[in-house]
C-alpha positions as CSV (number, residue, x, y, z in Angstrom):
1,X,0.1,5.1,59.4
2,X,-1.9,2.8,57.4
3,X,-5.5,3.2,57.7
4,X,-8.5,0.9,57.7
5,X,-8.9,-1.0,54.6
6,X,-6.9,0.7,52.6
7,X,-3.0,0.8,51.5
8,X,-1.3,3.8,52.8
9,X,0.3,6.3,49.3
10,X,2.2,9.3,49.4
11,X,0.5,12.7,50.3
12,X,-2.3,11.8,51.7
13,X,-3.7,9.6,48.8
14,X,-4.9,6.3,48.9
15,X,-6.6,3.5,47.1
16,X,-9.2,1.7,49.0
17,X,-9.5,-2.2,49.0
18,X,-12.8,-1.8,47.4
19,X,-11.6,0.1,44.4
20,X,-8.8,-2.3,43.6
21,X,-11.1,-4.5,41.6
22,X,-12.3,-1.8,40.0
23,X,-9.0,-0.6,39.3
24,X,-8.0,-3.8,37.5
25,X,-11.1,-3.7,35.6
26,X,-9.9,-0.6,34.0
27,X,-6.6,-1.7,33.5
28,X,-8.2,-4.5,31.3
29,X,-10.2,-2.1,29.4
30,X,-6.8,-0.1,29.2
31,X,-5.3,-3.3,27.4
32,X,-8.8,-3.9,25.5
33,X,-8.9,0.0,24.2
34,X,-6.1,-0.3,22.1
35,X,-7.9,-1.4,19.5
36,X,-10.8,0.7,20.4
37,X,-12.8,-1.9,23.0
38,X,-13.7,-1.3,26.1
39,X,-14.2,-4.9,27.4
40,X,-12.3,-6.6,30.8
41,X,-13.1,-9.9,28.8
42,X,-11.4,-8.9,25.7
43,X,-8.7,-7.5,27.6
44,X,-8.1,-10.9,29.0
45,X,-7.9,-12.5,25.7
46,X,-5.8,-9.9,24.4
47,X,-3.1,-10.5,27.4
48,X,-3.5,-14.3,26.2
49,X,-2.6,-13.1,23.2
50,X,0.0,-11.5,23.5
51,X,1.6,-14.1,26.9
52,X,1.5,-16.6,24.0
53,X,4.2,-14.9,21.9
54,X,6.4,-13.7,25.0
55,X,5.4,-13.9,29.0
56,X,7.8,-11.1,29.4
57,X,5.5,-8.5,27.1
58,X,2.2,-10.2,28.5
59,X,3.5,-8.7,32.2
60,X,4.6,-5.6,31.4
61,X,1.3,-4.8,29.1
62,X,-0.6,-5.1,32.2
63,X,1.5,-3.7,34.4
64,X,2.1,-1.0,32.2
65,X,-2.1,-0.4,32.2
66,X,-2.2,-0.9,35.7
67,X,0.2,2.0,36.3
68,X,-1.6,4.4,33.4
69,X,-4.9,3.9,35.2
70,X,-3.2,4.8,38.5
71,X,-1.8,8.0,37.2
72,X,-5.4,9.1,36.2
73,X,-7.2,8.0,39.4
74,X,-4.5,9.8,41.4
75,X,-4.4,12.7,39.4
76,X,-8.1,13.1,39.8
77,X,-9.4,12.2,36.1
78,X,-12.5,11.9,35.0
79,X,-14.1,8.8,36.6
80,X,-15.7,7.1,33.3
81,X,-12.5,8.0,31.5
82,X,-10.4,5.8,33.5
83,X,-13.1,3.5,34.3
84,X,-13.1,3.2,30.5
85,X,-9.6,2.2,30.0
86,X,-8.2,5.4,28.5
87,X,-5.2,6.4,30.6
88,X,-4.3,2.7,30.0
89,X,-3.9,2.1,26.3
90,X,-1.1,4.5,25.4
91,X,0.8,3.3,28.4
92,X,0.3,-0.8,27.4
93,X,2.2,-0.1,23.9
94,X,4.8,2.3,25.6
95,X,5.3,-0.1,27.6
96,X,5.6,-3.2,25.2
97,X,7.9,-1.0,22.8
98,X,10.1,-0.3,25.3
99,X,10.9,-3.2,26.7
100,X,11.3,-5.1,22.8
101,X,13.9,-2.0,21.5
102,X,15.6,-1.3,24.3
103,X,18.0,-4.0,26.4
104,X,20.3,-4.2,29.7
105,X,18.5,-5.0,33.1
106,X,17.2,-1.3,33.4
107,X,14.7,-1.7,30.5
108,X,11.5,-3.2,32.6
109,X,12.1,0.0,35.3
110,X,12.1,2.4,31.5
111,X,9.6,1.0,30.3
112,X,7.0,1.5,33.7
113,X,8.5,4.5,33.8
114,X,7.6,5.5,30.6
115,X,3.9,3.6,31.2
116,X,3.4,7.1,33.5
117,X,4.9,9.6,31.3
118,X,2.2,8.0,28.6
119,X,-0.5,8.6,30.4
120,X,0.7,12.1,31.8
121,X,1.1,12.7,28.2
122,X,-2.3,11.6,27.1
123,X,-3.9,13.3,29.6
124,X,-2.1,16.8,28.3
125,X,-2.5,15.8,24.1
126,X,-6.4,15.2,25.8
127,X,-6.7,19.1,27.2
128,X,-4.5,20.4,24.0
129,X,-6.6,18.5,21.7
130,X,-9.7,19.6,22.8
131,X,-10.7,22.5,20.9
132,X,-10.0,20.5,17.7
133,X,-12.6,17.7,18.2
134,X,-10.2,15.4,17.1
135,X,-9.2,12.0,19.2
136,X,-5.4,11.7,20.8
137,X,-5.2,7.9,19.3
138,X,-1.7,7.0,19.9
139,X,0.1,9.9,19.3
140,X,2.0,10.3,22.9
141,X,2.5,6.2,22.9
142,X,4.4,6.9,19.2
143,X,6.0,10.3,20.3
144,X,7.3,9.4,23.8
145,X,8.5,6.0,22.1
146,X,10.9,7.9,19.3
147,X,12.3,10.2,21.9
148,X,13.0,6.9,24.8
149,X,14.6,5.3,22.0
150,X,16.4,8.5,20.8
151,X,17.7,8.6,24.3
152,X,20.2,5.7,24.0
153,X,22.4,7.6,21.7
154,X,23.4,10.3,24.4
155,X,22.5,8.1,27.7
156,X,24.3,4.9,28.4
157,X,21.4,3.5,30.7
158,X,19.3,3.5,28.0
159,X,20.6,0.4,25.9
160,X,19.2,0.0,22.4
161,X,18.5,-3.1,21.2
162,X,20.1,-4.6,17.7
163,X,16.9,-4.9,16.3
164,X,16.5,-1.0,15.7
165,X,19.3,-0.5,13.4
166,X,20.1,2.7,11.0
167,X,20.3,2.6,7.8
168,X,21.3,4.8,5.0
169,X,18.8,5.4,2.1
170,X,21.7,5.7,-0.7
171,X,22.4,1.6,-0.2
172,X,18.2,0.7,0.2
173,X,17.4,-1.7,-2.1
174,X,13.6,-3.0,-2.4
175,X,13.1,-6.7,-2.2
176,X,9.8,-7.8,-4.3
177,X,11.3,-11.6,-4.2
178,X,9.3,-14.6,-3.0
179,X,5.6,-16.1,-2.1
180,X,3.3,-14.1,0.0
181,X,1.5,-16.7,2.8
182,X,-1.6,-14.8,2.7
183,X,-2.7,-16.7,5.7
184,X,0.1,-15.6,8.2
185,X,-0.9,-12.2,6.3
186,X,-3.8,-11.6,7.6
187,X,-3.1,-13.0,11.2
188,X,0.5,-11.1,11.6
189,X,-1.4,-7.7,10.6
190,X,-4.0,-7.6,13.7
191,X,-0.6,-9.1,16.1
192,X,1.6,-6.5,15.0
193,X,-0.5,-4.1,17.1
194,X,0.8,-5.4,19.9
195,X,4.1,-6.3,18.0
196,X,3.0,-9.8,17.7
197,X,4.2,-12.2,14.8
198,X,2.3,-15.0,16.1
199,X,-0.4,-16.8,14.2
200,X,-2.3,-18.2,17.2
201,X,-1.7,-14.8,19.0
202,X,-3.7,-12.9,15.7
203,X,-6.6,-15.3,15.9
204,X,-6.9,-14.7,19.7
205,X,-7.1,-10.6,19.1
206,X,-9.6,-11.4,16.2
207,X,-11.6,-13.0,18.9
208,X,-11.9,-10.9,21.1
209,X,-12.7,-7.2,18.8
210,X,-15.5,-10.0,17.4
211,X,-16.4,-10.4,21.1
212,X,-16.5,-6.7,21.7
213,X,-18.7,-6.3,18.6
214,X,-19.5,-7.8,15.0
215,X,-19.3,-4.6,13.5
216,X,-15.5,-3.7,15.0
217,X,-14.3,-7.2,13.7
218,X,-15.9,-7.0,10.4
219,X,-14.1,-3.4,10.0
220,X,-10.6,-5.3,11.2
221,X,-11.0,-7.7,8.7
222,X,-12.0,-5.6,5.9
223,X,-9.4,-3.0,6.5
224,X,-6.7,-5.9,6.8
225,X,-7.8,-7.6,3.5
226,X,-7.6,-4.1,1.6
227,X,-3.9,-3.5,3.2
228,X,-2.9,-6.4,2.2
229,X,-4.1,-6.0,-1.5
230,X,-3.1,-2.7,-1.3
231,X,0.5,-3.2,-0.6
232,X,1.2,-6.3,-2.7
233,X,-0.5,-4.0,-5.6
234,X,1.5,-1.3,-5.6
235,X,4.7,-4.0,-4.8
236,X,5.4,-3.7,-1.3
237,X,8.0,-6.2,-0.1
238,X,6.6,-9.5,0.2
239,X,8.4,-9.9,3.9
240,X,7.0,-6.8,5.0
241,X,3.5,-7.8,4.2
242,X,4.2,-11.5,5.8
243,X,4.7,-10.1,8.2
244,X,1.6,-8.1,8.8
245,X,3.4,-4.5,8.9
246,X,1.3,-2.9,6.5
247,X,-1.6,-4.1,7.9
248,X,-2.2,-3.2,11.4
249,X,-1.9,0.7,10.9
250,X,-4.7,-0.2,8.2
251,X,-7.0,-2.0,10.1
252,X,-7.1,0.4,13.3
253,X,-7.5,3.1,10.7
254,X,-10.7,1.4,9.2
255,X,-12.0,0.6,12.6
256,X,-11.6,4.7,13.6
257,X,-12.9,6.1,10.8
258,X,-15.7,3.5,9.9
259,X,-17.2,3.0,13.1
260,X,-16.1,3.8,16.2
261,X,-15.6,7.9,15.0
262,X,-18.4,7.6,13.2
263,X,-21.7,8.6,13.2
264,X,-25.8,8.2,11.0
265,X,-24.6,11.4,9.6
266,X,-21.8,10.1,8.2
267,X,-23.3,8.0,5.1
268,X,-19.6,7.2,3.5
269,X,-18.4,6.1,6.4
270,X,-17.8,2.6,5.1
271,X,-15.8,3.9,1.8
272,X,-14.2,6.5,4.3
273,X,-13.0,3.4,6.4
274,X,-11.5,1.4,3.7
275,X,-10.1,4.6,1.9
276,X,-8.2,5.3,5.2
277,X,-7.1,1.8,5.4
278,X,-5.7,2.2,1.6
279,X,-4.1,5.4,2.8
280,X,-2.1,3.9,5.5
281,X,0.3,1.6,2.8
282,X,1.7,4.6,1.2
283,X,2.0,6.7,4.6
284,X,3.8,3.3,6.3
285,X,5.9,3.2,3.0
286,X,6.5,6.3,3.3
287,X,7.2,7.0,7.0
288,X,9.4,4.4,7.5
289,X,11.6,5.3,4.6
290,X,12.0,8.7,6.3
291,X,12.7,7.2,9.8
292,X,15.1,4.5,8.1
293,X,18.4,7.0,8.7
294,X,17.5,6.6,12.9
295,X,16.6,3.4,12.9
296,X,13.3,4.0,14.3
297,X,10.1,2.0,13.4
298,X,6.9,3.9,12.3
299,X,5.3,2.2,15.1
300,X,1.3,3.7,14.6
301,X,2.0,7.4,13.4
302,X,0.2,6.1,9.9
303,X,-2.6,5.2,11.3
304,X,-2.8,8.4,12.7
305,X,-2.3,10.2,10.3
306,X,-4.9,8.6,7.9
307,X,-7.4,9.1,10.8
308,X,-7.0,12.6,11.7
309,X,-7.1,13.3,8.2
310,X,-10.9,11.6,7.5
311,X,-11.8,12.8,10.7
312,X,-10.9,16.5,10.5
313,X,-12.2,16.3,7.0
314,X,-15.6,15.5,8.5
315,X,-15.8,18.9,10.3
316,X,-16.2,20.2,6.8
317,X,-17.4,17.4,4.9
318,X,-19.5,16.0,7.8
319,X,-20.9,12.9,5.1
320,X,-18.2,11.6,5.1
C-alpha cells in the first residue's frame, strides 16, 4: 500500500518525495567526490564530461551514484556522509569499469549490481579502516573490480571484453618509439579517471575541480605536469603517457596528500604532494607489469598506494 507522498520499498522503508532532490544532490556529489569535490555543479560538468566521450558510461555513472547513495540512506548511514557524496564515488567507477571490460547484454545489470556491492564495501573498508586514521580512497572500487573481472573466467554470464587481454612477461617488449603530444598528455591524464581519452572531456574535469577550488586544480595540474615528466624521464612508453595513464593515479595522489589530507601542521605538504605524484609512475609501472599475466589494468591501486604511504607516514612524521 503506497502511502502519502512517498514511493512504497521493501520492509517498511521508503523514500519520501521530498528527499528525492536531495537524494540526487548526493548522487552528484557522489560523481563530483571522485576526485575529491563535493560539488552538485561539478558533478554536472563531470557527467558532461564524461556523456561527451560515451552516453552509455555518462548513464551508468549516475545511475551507478544514485544506487550507492541509496544503499547508504537505506542502510541508515551517516546523514552528512551520504549527503556528501561518499557512498557514491566508489560505486560511479565500479560502475563505469564494468560496463567498458566486460560485454554481452548482462553487463549494465553487473555493473548496477556491482554499484551496491561498492558501496556495501565502502561502508565495511569505512568501519575496518577506522582505527588506522587512514582514508578508504578507492580501494573497494579497485578490489571489487579485479575480482568482477576475475569472474569471467569461471562464469559464462560474465563476458570479458577483448580489450583486457593477458599477456605473458617473457614476450614484453618496451616501446620508447615516437613523439609525445604533450597537449593530449595533459588532458588524457585528468580523463583517464573516469577512463576518458577525450581531449574536450579533460578540459571539462579541469573545469570543474577549478570550480570546486583553485587550490584542488592547481594541485591537478601540478601533479599531472610532474607525471608526465616523470615518466617520459625515466622512459615510459610514449603511448602510455599519450595517453594520460601515468598521469591520473598522479594527480589524485598530489591532490590527497597536498591538500585535501592535509593540514597547517603539515608544512611539506606541497613537496609531499608532488613526491606522491612522482611515486605513482614507478608503482603504475610497476603494478601493471605484475597484473600483465591476468590481463587486468591497475585501474587506481597506485594512487593508493602512494597516498596511504605519505599519509600513514604523517602519524609519525606529522610535518610532513
Amino acid at each position: 500500500m503506497l502511502k502519502d507522498n512517498s514511493i512504497y520499498l521493501p520492509d517498511e522503508a521508503y523514500l519520501s518525495k521530498r528527499e528525492i532532490p536531495s537524494i540526487i544532490l548526493a548522487s552528484l556529489k557522489g560523481v563530483s567526490q571522485v576526485i575529491f569535490i563535493e560539488n552538485a555543479f561539478s558533478g554536472v560538468l563531470i557527467l558532461i564530461a564524461i556523456t561527451l566521450t560515451s552516453y552509455e558510461l555518462g548513464v551508468i555513472a549516475f545511475l551507478s551514484s544514485v544506487v550507492g547513495t541509496l544503499i547508504g540512506k537505506f542502510g541508515g548511514a551517516n546523514e552528512e556522509s551520504i549527503n556528501s557524496g561518499l557512498y557514491g564515488y566508489n560505486s560511479v567507477l565500479t560502475g563505469i569499469a564494468l560496463t567498458l571490460f566486460l560485454t554481452g547484454s548482462s553487463r549494465w545489470i553487473i555493473a548496477l549490481l556491482g554499484a551496491v556491492i561498492a558501496a556495501i564495501f565502502a561502508a565495511m573498508m569505512v568501519h575496518f579502516m577506522k582505527n588506522s586514521a587512514l582514508p578508504i580512497l578507492t580501494f573497494p572500487f579497485i578490489i571489487l573490480t579485479w575480482f568482477m573481472v576475475l569472474v569471467s573466467y569461471r562464469l559464462n554470464v560474465f563476458q570479458l571484453s577483448n580489450s583486457l587481454v593477458p599477456q605473458s612477461l617473457s614476450h614484453w617488449k618496451l616501446d620508447i618509439a615516437g613523439e609525445v603530444n604533450w597537449t593530449e598528455g595533459i588532458f588524457n591524464g585528468i580523463g583517464q579517471i573516469f577512463f576518458l581519452d577525450n581531449t574536450l572531456s579533460g578540459v571539462l574535469l579541469f573545469l570543474a575541480v577549478f570550480w570546486a577550488g583553485w587550490k584542488l586544480g592547481l594541485y591537478a595540474v601540478v601533479g599531472n605536469a610532474v607525471a608526465l615528466l616523470t615518466a617520459y624521464g625515466l622512459g615510459g612508453e610514449h603511448s602510455l603517457i599519450l595517453l594520460g595513464l601515468y598521469g591520473y593515479n598522479a594527480i589524485l595522489a598530489c591532490m590527497a596528500v597536498a591538500t585535501v589530507f592535509s593540514t597547517e601542521d603539515n608544512r611539506f605538504k606541497s613537496i609531499s604532494g608532488i613526491a606522491a605524484a612522482c611515486l605513482t609512475v614507478p608503482l603504475t609501472a610497476s603494478t601493471s607489469t605484475w597484473l600483465l599475466p591476468y590481463g587486468l589494468p591497475a585501474l587506481t591501486m597506485p594512487f593508493v598506494l602512494s597516498t596511504w604511504l605519505f599519509l600513514g607516514a604523517r602519524k609519525v612524521l606529522p610535518t610532513l
